[in-house]
C-alpha positions as CSV (number, residue, x, y, z in Angstrom):
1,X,-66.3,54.6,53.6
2,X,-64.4,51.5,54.6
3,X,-61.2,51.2,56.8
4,X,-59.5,50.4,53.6
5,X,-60.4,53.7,52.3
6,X,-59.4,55.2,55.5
7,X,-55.9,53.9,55.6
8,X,-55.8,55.0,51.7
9,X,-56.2,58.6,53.0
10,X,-53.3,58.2,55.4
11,X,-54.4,56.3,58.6
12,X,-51.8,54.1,60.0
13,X,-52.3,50.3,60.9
14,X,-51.3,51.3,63.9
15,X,-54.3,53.5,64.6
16,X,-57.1,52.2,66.3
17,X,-60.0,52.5,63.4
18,X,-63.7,51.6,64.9
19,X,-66.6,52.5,62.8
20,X,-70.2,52.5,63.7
21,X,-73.5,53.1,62.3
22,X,-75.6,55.5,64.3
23,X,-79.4,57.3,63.8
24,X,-80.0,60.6,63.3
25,X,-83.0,62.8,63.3
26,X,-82.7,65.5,60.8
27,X,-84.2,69.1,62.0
28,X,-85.1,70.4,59.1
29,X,-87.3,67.3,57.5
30,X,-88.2,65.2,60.6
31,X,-86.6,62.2,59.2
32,X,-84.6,59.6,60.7
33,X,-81.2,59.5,58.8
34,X,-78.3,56.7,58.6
35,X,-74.7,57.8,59.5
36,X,-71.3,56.5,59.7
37,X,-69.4,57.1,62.8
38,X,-65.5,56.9,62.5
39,X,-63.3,56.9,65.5
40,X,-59.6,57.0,65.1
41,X,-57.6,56.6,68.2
42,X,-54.0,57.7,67.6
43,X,-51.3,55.0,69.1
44,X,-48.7,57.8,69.1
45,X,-47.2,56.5,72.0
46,X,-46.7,53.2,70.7
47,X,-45.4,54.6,67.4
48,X,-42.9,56.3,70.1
49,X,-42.0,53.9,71.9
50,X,-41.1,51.7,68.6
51,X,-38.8,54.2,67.7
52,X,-37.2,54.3,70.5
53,X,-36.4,50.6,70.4
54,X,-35.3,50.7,66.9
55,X,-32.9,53.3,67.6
56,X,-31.6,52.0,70.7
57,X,-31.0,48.5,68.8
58,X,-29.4,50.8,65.5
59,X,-27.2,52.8,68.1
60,X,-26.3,49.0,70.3
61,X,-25.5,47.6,66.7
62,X,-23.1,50.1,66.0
63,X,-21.1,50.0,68.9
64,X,-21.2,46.0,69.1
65,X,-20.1,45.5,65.0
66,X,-18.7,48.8,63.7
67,X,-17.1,51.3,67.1
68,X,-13.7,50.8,66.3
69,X,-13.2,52.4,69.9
70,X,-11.7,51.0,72.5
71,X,-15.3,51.4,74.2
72,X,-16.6,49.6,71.5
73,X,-14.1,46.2,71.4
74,X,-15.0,46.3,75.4
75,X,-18.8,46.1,74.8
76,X,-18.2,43.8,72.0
77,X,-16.6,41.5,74.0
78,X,-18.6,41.8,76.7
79,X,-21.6,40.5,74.3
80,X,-20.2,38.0,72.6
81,X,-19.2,36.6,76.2
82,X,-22.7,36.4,76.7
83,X,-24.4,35.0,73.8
84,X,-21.4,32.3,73.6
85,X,-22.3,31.3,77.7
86,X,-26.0,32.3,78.0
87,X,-27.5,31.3,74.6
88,X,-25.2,29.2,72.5
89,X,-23.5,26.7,75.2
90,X,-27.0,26.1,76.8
91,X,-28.4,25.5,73.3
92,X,-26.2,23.5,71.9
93,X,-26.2,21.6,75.4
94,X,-30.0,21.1,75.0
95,X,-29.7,19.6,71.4
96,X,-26.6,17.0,72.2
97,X,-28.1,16.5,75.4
98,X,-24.3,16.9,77.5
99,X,-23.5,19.4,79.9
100,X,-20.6,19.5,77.8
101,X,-21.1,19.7,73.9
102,X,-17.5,21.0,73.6
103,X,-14.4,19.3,75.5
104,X,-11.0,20.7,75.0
105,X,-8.4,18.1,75.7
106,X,-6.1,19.1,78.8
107,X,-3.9,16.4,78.9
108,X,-1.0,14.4,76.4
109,X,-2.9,10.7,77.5
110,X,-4.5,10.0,74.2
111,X,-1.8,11.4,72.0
112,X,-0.1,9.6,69.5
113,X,3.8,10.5,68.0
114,X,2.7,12.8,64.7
115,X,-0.7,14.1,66.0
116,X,-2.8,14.3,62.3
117,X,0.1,13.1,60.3
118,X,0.9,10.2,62.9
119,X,2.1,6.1,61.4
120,X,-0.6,4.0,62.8
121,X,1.7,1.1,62.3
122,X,4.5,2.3,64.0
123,X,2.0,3.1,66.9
124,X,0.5,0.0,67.1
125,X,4.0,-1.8,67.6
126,X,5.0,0.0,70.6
127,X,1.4,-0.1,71.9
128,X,-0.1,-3.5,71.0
129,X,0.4,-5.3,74.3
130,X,-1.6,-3.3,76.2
131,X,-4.7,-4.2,73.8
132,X,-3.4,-7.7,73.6
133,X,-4.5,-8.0,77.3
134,X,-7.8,-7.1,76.6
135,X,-8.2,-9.3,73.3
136,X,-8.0,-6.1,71.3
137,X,-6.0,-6.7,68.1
138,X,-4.7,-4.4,64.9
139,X,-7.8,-4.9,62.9
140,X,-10.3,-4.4,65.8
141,X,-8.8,-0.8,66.9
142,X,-8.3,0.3,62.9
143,X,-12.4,0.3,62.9
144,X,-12.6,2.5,66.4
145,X,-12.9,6.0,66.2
146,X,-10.2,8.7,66.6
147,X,-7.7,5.9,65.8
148,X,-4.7,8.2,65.5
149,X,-6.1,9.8,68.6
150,X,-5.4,13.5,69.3
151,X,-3.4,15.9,70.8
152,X,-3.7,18.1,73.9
153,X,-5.5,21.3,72.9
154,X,-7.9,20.0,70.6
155,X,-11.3,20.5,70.8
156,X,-14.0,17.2,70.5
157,X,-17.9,17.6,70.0
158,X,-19.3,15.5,72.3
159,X,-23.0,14.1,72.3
160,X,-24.9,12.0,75.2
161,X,-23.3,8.6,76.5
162,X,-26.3,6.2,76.2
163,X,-24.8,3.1,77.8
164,X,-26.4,0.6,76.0
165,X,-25.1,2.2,72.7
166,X,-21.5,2.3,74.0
167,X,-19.1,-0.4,72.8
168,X,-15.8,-0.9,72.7
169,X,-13.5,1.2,71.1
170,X,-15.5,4.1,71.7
171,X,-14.2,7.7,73.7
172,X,-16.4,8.7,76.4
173,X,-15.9,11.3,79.1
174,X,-16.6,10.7,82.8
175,X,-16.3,12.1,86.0
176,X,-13.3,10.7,87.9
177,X,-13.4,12.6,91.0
178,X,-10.3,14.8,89.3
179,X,-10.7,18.2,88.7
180,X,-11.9,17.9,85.0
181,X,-13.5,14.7,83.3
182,X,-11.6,12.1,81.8
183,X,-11.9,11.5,78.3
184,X,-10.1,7.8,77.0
185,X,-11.1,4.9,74.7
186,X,-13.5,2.3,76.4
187,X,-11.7,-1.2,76.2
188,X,-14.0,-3.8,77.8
189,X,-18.1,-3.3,78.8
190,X,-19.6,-5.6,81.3
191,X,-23.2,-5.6,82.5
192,X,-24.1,-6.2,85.9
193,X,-27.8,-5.8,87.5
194,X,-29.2,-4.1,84.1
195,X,-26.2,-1.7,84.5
196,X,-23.1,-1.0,82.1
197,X,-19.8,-0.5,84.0
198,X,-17.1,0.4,81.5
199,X,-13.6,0.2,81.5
200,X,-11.1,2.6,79.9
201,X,-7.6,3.1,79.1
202,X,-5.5,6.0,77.5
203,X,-3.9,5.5,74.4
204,X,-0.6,7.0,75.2
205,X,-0.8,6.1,78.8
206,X,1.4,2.7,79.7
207,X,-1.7,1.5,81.5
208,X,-4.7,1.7,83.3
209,X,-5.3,4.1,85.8
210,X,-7.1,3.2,88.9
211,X,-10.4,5.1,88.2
212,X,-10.9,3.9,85.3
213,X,-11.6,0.3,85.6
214,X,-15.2,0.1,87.0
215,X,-17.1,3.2,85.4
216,X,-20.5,3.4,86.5
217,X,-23.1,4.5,84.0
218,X,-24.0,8.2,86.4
219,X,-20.6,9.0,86.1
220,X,-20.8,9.1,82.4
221,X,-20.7,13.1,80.7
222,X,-20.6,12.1,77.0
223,X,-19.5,10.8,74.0
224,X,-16.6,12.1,71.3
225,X,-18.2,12.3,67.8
226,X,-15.6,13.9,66.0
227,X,-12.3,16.1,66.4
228,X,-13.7,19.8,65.7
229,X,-10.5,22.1,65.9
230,X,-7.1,20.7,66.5
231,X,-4.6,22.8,68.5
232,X,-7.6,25.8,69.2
233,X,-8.0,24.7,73.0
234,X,-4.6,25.9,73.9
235,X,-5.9,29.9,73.8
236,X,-7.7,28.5,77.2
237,X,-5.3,25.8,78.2
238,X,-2.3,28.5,78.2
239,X,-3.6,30.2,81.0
240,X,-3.8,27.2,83.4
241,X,-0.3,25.1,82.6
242,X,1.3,26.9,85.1
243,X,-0.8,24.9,88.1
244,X,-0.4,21.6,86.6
245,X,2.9,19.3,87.5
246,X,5.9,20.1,85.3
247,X,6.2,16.6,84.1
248,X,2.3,17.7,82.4
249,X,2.9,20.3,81.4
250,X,3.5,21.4,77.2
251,X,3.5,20.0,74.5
252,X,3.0,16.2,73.8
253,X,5.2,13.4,73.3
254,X,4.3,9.6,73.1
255,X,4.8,7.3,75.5
């Protein structure tokens, strides 16, 4: 008999099955005699202890996805807290290589009249001097990215800032010394000592601020790829206008 033939008669895989050929001397003849020797160890409580998990992860399932409760919406929110800050943000924060994969805009300075729907001629008009300044003309900013801009509230997927990748044109993020990073269109790139210092300018702002025209490369957080939600950030952003200066605060209007 084989342990194939055993498990056909009802052992489980999770039995321990040894089998051993062991001598015998039989009383009645005198002979020596060939025997198998079958030990089954019974894993019971493993067995037990696997159904214990699997009903503990059934009974955790149905109060995460299907208790209507109030218990239930508590615990469910409670977990997808969790997953969202302990497993996804750290993930995707590994594979964009950013603290900060996701950046909701807090603030009106790269907003342009119309948001999504917004006259890129019209804007350029009232706007072009500022770029002039900077040798920056209609054609050159048609090809940046985000050329209509956005709008306070939107949320950007960002990626790493690799310096020597930058160019102009380009959004990055940086730390300003501000409570939360800036995020604004890089207008001129200089390298000095084998290191990029950038220079950056809002589009709805009327110039440059003072922080932003010698950005060293360790100040850099990221880059903006692409505009993933418009409007979305303001479920976060609602709760904090009330500390920011009235002239700030709401919705946008162009400069």
């Amino acid at each position: 008999m084989d342990i194939e033939d055993l498990k056909k008669a009802g052992v489980s895989d999770a039995d321990e099955i040894t089998i051993k050929e062991i001598e015998i001397k039989d009383k009645k003849t005198g002979r020596e005699i060939e025997i198998e020797e079958i030990k089954i160890k019974r894993k019971e409580k493993r067995r037990e202890k696997v159904n214990q998990l699997k009903k503990f992860f059934n009974k955790f399932w149905y109060i995460v996805w299907k208790d209507d409760s109030l218990k239930g919406w508590f615990l469910s929110i409670i977990f997808i807290f969790i997953v969202i800050k302990f497993i996804f943000f750290p993930t995707l924060g590994f594979v964009t290589g950013t603290d900060l994969p996701l950046a909701i805009v807090e603030s009106c300075s790269m907003y342009h009249q119309g948001n999504l729907l917004s006259n890129f001629d019209n804007w350029w008009k009232n706007h072009e001097s500022k770029y002039s300044e900077h040798i920056i003309n209609k054609l050159d900013f048609q090809d940046f990215k985000f050329k209509n801009g956005f709008n306070k509230g939107d949320i950007l997927f960002i990626v790493k800032a690799k310096p020597e990748k930058l160019k102009q044109g380009d959004v990055i993020i940086f730390n300003s010394g501000t409570n939360a990073p800036i995020i604004h269109r890089i207008i001129k790139i200089e390298k000095q000592d084998d290191e990029y210092i950038f220079s950056t300018i809002g589009d709805n702002n009327n110039g440059q601020l003072s922080f932003e025209k010698n950005i060293q490369e360790e100040q850099l957080v990221g880059k903006a790829v692409f505009k993933i939600a418009p409007y979305i950030g303001w479920g976060k952003l609602i709760f904090y206008e009330y500390t920011k200066p009235k002239s700030e605060r709401g919705l946008c209007q162009e400069n």
